[in-house]
N, C-alpha and C positions, 0 to 999 in steps of 0.2 A: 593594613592594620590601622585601627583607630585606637592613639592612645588620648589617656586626657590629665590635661595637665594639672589641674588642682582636685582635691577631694570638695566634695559639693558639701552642707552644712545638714546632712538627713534629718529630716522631722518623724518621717514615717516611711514607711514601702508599702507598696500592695502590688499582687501581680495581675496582668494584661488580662483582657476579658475582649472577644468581639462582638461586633456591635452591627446592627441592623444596617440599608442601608438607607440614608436621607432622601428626602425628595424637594426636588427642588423646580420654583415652576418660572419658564421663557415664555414668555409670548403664549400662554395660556396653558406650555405645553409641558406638563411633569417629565422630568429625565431626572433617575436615580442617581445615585453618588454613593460609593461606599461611604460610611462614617468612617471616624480615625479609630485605629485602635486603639486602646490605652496606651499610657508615655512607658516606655521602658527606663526600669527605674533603676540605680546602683543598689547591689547587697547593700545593708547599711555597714556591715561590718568590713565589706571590701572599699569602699567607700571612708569611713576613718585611717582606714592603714595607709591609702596613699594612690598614687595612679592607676586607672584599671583599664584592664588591656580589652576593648570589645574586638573582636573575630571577625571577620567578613568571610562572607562566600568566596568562596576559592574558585578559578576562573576553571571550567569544563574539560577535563583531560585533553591533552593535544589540540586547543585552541589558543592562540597567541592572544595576549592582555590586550594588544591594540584593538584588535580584531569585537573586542568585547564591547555589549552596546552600552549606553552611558543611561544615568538618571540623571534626571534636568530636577534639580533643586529650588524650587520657584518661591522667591522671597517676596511677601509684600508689606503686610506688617509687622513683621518679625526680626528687625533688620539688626543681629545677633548671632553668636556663637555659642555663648553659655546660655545652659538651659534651652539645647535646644534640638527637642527628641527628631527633629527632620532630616537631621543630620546621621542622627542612628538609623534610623529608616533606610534613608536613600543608602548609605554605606553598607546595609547588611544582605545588600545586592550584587552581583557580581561585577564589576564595569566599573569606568570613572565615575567621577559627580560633578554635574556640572551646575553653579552656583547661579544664579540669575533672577533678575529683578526687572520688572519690564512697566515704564511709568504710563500707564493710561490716563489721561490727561481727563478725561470725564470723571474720571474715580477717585482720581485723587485731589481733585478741584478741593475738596474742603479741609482735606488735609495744608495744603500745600497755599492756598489765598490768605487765610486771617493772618494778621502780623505773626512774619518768624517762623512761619508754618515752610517756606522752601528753600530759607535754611537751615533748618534744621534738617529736613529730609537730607539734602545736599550733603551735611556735616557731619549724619549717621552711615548716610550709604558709602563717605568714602572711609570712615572709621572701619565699616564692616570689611571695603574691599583691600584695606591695610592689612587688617585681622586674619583675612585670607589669603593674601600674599608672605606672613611672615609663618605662615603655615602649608605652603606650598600649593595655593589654588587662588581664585581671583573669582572675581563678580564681573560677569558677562552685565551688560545695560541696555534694555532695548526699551524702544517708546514708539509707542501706539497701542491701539485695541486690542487686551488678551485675547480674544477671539480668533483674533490675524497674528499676532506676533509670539507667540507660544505654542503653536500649531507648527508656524513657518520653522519655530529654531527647532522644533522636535521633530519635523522631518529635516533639515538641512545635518545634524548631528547622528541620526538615525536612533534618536532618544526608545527605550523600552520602554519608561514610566516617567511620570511626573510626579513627586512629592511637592506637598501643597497644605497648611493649617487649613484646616476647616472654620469656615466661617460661618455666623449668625446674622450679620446683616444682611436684608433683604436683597440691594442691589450688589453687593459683592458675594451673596449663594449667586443670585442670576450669573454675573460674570466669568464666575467660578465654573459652572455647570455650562454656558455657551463656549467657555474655551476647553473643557471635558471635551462638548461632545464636538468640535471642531478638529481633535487630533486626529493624529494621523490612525491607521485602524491598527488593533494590536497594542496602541499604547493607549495605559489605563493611568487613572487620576488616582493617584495614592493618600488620602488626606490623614493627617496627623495634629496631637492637641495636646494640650500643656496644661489640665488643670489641675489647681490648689486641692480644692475639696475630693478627697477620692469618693465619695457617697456625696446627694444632693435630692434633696427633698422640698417639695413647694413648700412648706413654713421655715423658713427660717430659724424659728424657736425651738422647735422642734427637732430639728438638722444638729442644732446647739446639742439637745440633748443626748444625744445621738453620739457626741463628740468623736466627728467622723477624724481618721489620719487626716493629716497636712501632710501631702504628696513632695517629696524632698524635689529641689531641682536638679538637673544633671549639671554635669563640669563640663568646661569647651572641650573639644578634642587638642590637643598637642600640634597633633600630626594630619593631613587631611590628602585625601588621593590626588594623585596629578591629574590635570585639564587632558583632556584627548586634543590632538595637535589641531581639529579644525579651531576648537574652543581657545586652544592657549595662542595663537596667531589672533583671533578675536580683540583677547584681552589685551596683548604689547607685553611691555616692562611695568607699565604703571605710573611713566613719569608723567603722561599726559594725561594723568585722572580722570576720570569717568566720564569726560565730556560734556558734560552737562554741569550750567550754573543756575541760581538762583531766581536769576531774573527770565532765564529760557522756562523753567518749569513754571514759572508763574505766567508766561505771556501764551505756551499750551495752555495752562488749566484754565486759564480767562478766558480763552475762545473759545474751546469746550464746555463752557458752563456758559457762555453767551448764545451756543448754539444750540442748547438745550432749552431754554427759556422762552416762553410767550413774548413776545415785542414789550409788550405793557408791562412786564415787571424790570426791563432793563433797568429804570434808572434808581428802582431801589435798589436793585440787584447790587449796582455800581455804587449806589452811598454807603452800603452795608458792608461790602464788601472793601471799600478804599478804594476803588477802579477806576476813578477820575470819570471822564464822560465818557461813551461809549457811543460815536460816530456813525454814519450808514456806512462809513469805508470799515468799520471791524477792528478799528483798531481799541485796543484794552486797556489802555492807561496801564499799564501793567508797573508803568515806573512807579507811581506814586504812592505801591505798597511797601510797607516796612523797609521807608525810606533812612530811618534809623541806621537799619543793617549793612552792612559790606560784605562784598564776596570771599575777601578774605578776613584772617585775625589781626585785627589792626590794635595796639599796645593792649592792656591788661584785659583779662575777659572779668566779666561777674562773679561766675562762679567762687572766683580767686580770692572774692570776698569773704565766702563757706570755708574760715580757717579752723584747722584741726588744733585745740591744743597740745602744745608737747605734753605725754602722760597721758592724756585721752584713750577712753577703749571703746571706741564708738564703733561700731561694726555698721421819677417822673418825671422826667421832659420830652421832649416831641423825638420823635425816629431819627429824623437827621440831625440832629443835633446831640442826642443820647450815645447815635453812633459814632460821632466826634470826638465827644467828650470819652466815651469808653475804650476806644481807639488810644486816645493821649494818656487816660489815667493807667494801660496796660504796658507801654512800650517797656519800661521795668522788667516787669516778669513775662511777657514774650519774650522780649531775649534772654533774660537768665533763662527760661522756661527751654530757648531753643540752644542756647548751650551746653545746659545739663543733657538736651537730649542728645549731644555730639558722637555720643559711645558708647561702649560698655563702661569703660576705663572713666569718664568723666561721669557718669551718674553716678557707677558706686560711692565714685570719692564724693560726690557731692550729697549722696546721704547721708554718708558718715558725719560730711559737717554739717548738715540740717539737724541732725540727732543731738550734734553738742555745740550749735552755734551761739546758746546761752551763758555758757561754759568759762571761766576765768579757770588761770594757772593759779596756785599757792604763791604766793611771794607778787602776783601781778604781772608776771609777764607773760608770753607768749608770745606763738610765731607772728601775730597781726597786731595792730595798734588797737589801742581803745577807740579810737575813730573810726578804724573800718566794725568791729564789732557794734558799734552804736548804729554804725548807719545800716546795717545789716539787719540789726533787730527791731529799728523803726520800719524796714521796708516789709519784714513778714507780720509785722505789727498790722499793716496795710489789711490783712488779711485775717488775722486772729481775734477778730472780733467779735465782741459778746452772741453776735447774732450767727456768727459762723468762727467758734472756738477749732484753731487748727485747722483753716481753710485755706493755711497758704500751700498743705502739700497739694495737695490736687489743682492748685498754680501752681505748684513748680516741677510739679515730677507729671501732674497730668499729660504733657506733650509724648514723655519720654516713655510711657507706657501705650498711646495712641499709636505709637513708630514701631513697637517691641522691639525698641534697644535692651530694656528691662523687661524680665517676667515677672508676673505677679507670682511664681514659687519664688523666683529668686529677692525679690522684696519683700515676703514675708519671712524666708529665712534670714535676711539681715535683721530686721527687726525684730525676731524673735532673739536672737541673740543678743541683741541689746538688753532686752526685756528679762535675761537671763541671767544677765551680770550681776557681780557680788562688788559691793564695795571696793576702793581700791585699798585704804586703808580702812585696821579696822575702830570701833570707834572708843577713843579712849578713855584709857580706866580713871585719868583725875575727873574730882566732881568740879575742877575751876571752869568757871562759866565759860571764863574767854573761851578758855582750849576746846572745850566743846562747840560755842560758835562758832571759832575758826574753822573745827570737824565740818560744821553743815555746811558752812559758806565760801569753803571753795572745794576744786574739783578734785583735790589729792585724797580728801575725806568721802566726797562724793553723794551725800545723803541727798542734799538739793540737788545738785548737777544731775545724779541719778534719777533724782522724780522729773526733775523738766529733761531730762535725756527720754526718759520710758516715756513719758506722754507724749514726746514726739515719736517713738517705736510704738505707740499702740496705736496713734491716727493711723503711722503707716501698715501695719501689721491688718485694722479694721477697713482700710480702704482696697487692700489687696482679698481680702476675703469676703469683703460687699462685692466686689468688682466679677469675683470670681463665678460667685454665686448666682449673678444676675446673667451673666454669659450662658452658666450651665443651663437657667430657664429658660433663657431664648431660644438656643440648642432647640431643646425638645420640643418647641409653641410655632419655628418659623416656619410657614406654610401653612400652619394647620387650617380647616374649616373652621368658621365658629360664627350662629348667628345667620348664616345666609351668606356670608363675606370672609375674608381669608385674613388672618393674623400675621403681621409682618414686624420687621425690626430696623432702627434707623439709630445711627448715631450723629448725638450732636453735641459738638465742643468734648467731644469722647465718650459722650454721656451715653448709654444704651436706654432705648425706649420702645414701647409697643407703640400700631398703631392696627385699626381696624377698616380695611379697605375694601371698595368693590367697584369694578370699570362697569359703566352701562353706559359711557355715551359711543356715539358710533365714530368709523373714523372719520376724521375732517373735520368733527365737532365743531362750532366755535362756541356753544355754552361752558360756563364757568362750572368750578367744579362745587360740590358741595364740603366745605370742612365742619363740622363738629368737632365743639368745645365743651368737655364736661367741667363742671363746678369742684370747690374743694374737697379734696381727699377723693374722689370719685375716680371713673378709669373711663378708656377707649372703649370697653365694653356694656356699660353704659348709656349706648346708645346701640344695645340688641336690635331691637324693635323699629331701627329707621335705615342705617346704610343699606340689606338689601332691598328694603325698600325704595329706596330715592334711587338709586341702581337702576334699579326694575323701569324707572320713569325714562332712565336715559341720559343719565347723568354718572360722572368720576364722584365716588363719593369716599371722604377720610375721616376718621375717628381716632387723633394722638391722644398718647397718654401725656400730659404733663410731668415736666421731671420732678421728682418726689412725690408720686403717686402712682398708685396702682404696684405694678410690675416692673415701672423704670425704678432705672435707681437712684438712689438718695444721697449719693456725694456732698459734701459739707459746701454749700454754696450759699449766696444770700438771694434767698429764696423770696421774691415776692412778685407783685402785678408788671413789675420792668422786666427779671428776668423770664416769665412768661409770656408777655405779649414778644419778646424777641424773639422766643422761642417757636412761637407762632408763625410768626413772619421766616422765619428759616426754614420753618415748615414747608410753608407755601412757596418758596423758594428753591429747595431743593428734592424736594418732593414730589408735591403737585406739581408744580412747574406755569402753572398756569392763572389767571384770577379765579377767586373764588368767589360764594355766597357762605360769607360763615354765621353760623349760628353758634349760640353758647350760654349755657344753664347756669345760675348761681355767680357766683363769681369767674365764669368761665365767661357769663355774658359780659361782665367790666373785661377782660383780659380780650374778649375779641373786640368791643368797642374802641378799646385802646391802641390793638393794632390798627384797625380799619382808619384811626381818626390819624396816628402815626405815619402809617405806610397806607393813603388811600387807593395809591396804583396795584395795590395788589387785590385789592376789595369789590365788589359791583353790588355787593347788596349784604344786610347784616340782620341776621333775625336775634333777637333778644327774650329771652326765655326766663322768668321770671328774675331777671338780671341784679343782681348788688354792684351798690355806686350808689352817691350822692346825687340829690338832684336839687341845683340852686341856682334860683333865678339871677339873671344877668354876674353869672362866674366868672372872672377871668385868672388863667393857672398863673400864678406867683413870677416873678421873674427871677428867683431864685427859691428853688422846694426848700419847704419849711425844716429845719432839724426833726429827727426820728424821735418821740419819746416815749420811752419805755420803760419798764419796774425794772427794779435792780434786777441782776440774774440770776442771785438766790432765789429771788421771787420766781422769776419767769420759769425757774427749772424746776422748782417743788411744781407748783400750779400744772406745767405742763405732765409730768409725772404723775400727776393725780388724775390727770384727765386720762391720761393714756389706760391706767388701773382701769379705767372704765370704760374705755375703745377696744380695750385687747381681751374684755368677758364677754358680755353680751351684744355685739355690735349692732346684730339684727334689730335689733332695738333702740339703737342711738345715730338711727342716720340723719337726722334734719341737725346732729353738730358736723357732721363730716362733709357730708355733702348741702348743706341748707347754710346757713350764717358763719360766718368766717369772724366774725367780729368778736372783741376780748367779751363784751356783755352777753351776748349769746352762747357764749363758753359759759361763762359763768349761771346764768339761768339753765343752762339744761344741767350743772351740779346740785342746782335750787328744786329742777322739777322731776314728774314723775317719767323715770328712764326706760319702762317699762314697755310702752307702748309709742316710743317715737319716732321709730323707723314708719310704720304706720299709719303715723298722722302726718306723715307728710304725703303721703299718699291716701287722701282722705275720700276718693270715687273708687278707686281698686286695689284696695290696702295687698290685694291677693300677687301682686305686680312686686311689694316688697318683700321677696322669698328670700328662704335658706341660702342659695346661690348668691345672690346681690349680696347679704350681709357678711359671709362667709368670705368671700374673696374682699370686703372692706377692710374686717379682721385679717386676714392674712396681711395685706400691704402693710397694714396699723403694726404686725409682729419684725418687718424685713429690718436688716441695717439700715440706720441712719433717718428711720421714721420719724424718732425720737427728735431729729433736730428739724423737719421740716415743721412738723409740730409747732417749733419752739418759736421758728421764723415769723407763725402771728402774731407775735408782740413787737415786732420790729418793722412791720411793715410802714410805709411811707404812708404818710397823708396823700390821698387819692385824690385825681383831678375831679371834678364834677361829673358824670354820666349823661347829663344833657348837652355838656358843652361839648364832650367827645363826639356823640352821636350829631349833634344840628351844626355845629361850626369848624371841627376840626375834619370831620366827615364829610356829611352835608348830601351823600345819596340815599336810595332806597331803603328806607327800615321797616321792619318790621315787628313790633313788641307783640309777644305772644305771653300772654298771662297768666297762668292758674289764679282764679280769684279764692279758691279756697287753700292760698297756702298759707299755713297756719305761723311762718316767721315775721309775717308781719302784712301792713293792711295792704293787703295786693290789690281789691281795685282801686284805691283811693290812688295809691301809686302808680297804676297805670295811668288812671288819666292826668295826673302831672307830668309824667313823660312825654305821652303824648300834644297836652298846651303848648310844654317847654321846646319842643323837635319839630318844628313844620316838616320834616321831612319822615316823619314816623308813622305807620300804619299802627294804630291798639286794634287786637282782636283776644277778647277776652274768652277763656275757657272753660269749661264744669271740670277743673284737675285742681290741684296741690301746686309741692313747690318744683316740683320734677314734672311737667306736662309730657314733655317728648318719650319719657319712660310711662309714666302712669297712663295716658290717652295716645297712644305711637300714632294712630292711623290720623286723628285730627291733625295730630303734629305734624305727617308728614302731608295730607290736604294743602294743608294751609301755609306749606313753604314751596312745594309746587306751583300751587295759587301766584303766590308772592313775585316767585320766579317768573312767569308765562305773564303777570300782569304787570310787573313795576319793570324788575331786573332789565329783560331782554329790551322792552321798548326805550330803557332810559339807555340804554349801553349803545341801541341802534338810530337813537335821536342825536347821541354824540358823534358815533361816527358818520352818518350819513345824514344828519340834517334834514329829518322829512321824508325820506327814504318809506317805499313799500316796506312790509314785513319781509323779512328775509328769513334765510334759512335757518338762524337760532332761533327764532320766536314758534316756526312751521312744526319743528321738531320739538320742542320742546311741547307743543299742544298735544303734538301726537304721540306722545311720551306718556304724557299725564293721562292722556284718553285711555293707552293701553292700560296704564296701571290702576287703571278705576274698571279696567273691563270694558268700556265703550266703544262700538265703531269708529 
């Protein structure tokens, strides 16, 4: 029997429904996957009264329990008891369950390398296998390849099934689906899913209106079935915890991310990542990550700082050196960030005192000094900043939802309950001033405590149901066709994002891959008309969506040209894996400039697409970036409000402000001008190119969670470095400026050829397009970066390495690439 020990906080129920099954593709090779069924949810009314008893299958007449074959419970991000339908699943089976977690060192490299990331893992996994020993079961640990090591324990156990979350990331469907089909035969992949939203709909606004149930969470179980004796021999007693430390999971995942990677992106690899040098002997620097941290709790943690009060009812600089400086400006909230994620037990409490860390007692005292409360609320001050109001939860609870120590039902049910609350006291009948002040201004009254309590329950309440929502789309888009190329999903710093991909170079390749960067507000699909195309030539071709655009999602972060160019470079780092030739439209061309001019190792050549950036002779970047200035943010949030009135009606008709000029004046001139027709003039050769579709999916992004603040982020953006000085001196290889001279945001050829004076190293080729060439004229676009490629790229990549050198085999192949995709012999 599964009992469970606490009643869950019901929002809503709704019953189980099955579901088709997924498809998921290996090595080119679709293999199906049941989906999860729906979560199995408490009556609500069984549910308020107290513990509820769930049943299990009862072992087969005159067969002995041992005898009974087991489920292998396979934990990866989930690392949890409440809230957690895997658990009903595997249990409503006949047989043990057996708990297990198996660290893949490839996979969970990005979890586990940024500061704090492998202790935290460390510090959840043995929370969990605490949680399962004080409930009669344990966390089996195994480390290598799910493929190899999930197979091997389900046959050594004589496993029937495998329970397992369904996942949406591209390379964890793959991993999921190669260690499927690697089990033993007879045992099936059982997958299982936890969402918020019980209904989900592509508009978001719509979804709203809809006002679908908020799907309650479940309670832990009480009581959990015993390990089968090969499993409980496995585990021990538990004195010798899980074997594994901090610094072993970091010196796996460094080699496995070392081994994964093109030679030539090593040494970003290594600045980016903290990794110290990276030797021909392999070794990882592995020490000199999150040097801060200790294997164990050495005197007070952080968190300690998140005191409750008594009474409370709370329920632009260069690559390496940007990555120095954000490394040191984080070490704060990576470790608070990996302490909160140490448990169940430690993040609840530590929302509770997120919710009222602003919070004073009546009379002034309380459990913690005014000095810890001060230094408390300068450091999430850090964070709450005009430009991103309420950005410190997603630092601080981001880690703990990345781990699924917390679920997203279970964090919106605490914060709903926040948001639910009534006063403590109520508010008094005298009309004296004081007495009434006193009411608002402390927490026995609660009126203020209350408002800054609920605004930090509504951040967290709207980030768990952003979060939700964007998972459920992924769901249903990964794998899919689209375009000629396949839709995939990648997380980064937790963030969920699309991207648009298609392999066409052959194996052994050594041509760089092609990335595609769309411009602001625009998406990975965006570039319909080129990935299979460039494909087709013989080339890796990728198309991300930036985060706060499109489809990804829009977390409260400080959204500008630093956090996208890193984004970029993460990209190409964990992704591609290989150097690139990136191109990029709009402001998408500054953001690839800036990586390319940042991280040149990971670059070979850089097309520019009617690009935004400053272009000033003899620049040199500040030695200390100039302060941000910005309108008040009364200002900034009316204004942007008003704009959006007019992105979320007609957008088909406003795309040269979404995707064309990013700049505050070009906001405001297109409220000056006529709105009618300017999706279409930016495409001023094939207006037929700016359809229903393209406007339709800009408006949908424009309606999702937290649009509203990437929006807002253009007023706060930094003084940009120069655009020439990126391209000819922080660069300095093959460019390519590609120019619609008819785009109507401003004098495109005049600004081509200043590009070109100012860049000895830049190709101008001017085009009959607008401000979108690669969408409006695809086939030129894609000419003339083939061109670019087979004439600059390969000979300048093979005058480096070989000094003189015949043409070799990238240059040979890449002719014969272009040849086939023009139709030629």
């Amino acid at each position: 029997m599964l009992a469970q020990s606490r009643s869950a906080r019901p929002l809503a129920t709704c019953s189980s429904s099955s579901r088709s099954a997924e498809q998921h593709v290996i090595g080119g090779r679709r293999v199906a996957v049941p989906r999860a069924a729906a979560p199995l949810l408490l009556p609500t009314a069984a549910a308020r009264a107290g513990p509820v008893q769930l049943c299990r299958s009862s072992a087969p007449s005159g067969q002995p329990a041992q005898q009974q074959q087991a489920t292998l419970l396979w934990y990866k991000h989930d690392l949890r008891l409440d809230d957690h339908p895997g658990w009903q699943q595997a249990a409503a089976a006949a047989g043990p369950v057996v708990p297990v977690f198996c660290f893949d060192p490839a996979r969970y490299a990005q979890l586990v390398l940024p500061p704090g990331g492998a202790e935290a893992l460390v510090r959840a996994l043995t929370s969990l296998d605490r949680s399962l020993r004080q409930r009669g079961s344990a966390l089996i640990v195994r480390v290598g390849p799910w493929e190899q090591q999930l197979p091997a324990l389900a046959a050594q156990l004589g496993a029937a099934a495998v329970v397992a979350e369904a996942e949406v990331e591209a390379d964890w469907c793959a991993g999921v689906a190669a260690a499927a089909a690697a089990l033993p035969p007879g045992v099936a992949l059982k997958p299982w899913s936890a969402p918020l939203l019980a209904a989900v709909a592509d508009d978001f606004r719509e979804l709203k209106k809809q006002r679908p149930d908020m799907l309650a969470p479940l309670a832990a179980p009480a009581e959990l079935p015993a390990l089968p004796a090969a499993a409980a021999e496995a585990t021990g007693d538990g004195s010798a915890g899980l074997g594994l430390t901090a610094a072993q999971l970091r010196q796996l995942a460094a080699e496995a991310y070392k081994d994964a990677l093109h030679p030539q992106l090593l040494p970003a690899a290594a600045a980016k990542q903290g990794l110290g040098g990276w030797g021909a002997t392999g070794s990882s620097g592995s020490g000199s990550i999150s040097a801060s941290f200790s294997e164990e709790e050495q005197g007070g943690r952080l968190i300690d700082t998140l005191n409750v009060p008594p009474g409370s009812n709370g329920g632009g600089s260069s690559g390496a050196a940007a990555s120095a400086s954000a490394a040191a400006s984080r070490s704060w909230d990576a470790e608070l960030a990996a302490e909160i994620a140490a448990g169940e037990g430690p993040v609840l409490d530590a929302l509770t005192r997120y919710f009222c860390h602003l919070e004073t007692t009546a009379g002034g005292s309380g459990g913690s000094s005014w000095e810890e409360q001060a230094a408390l609320a300068e450091a999430i001050a850090q964070f709450d900043m005009p430009a991103t109001p309420d950005g410190c939860f997603p630092a601080l609870f981001g880690r703990a939802l990345a781990l699924g120590v917390v679920s997203k039902r279970r964090l919106f049910a605490e914060a709903a309950a926040v948001l639910q609350q009534q006063p403590e006291q109520a508010r008094p009948e005298s009309f004296n001033p004081l007495v009434q002040l006193g009411w608002l201004l402390t927490s026995g009254g609660g009126a203020i405590a209350r408002q800054r309590r609920q605004r930090k329950a509504a951040a967290a309440a709207a980030a768990a149901e952003a979060k939700d929502f964007h998972e459920q789309l992924a769901a249903g888009r990964e794998g899919r066709a689209a375009h000629g190329a396949t839709l995939h999903h990648w997380r980064w710093r937790g963030l969920l994002t699309d991207y648009l991909a298609a392999q066409g170079a052959p194996a052994g390749s050594t041509r760089p891959a092609i990335l595609l960067c769309h411009g602001f507000g625009a998406f990975s699909e965006h570039y319909r008309g080129n990935v299979a195309a460039l494909a087709a030539a013989g080339y890796d071709v990728y198309a991300p969506t930036l985060p706060g655009y499109g489809r990804a999602e829009k977390p409260v972060l400080p959204y500008g040209q630093d956090l996208w160019r890193d984004f970029l470079a993460d990209f190409v780092l964990q992704v591609v894996r290989r150097p690139v030739v990136v191109a990029g439209n709009s402001i998408g061309g500054f953001i690839s400039a800036s990586m390319a001019g940042d991280y040149p190792g990971l670059v070979e050549g850089l097309v520019l697409l009617n690009s935004a950036g400053k272009i000033e002779a003899g620049y040199r970047p500040p030695a200390v970036p100039p302060p941000v200035s910005a309108p008040p943010p009364f200002v900034v949030d009316a204004v942007s409000r008003t704009l959006f009135a007019f992105l979320e009606g007609d957008v088909t008709n406003q795309h040269d402000v979404i995707i064309g000029s990013c700049s505050t004046s070009g906001l405001f001139a297109f409220l000056e001008g006529d709105v009618t027709n300017q999706l279409r003039r930016v495409y001023p050769v094939r207006p037929e190119r700016a359809d229903e579709w393209l406007g339709g999916e800009i408006a949908r992004a424009a309606r999702d969670p937290g649009a509203l603040g990437v929006f807002r982020s253009v007023f706060y953006l930094p003084k940009p470095r120069a655009l020439n000085w990126l391209v000819a001196t922080a660069f300095g290889k093959p460019t390519l400026v590609l120019q619609g001279v008819k785009d109507p945001l401003n004098n495109a050829p005049v600004r081509a050829e200043e590009l070109g004076r100012s860049c000895p190293n830049a190709e101008v080729v001017k085009l009959d397009a607008g401000h979108c060439p690669h969408d409006e004229v695809p086939d030129q676009f894609n000419s003339q970066i083939l061109r670019f490629i087979e004439q600059r790229v390969l000979p300048a990549m093979e005058a480096r390495q070989a000094r003189g050198g015949a043409r070799s085999g990238a240059a040979a192949e890449a002719a014969a690439g272009a040849a086939a995709a023009a139709g030629k012999p």
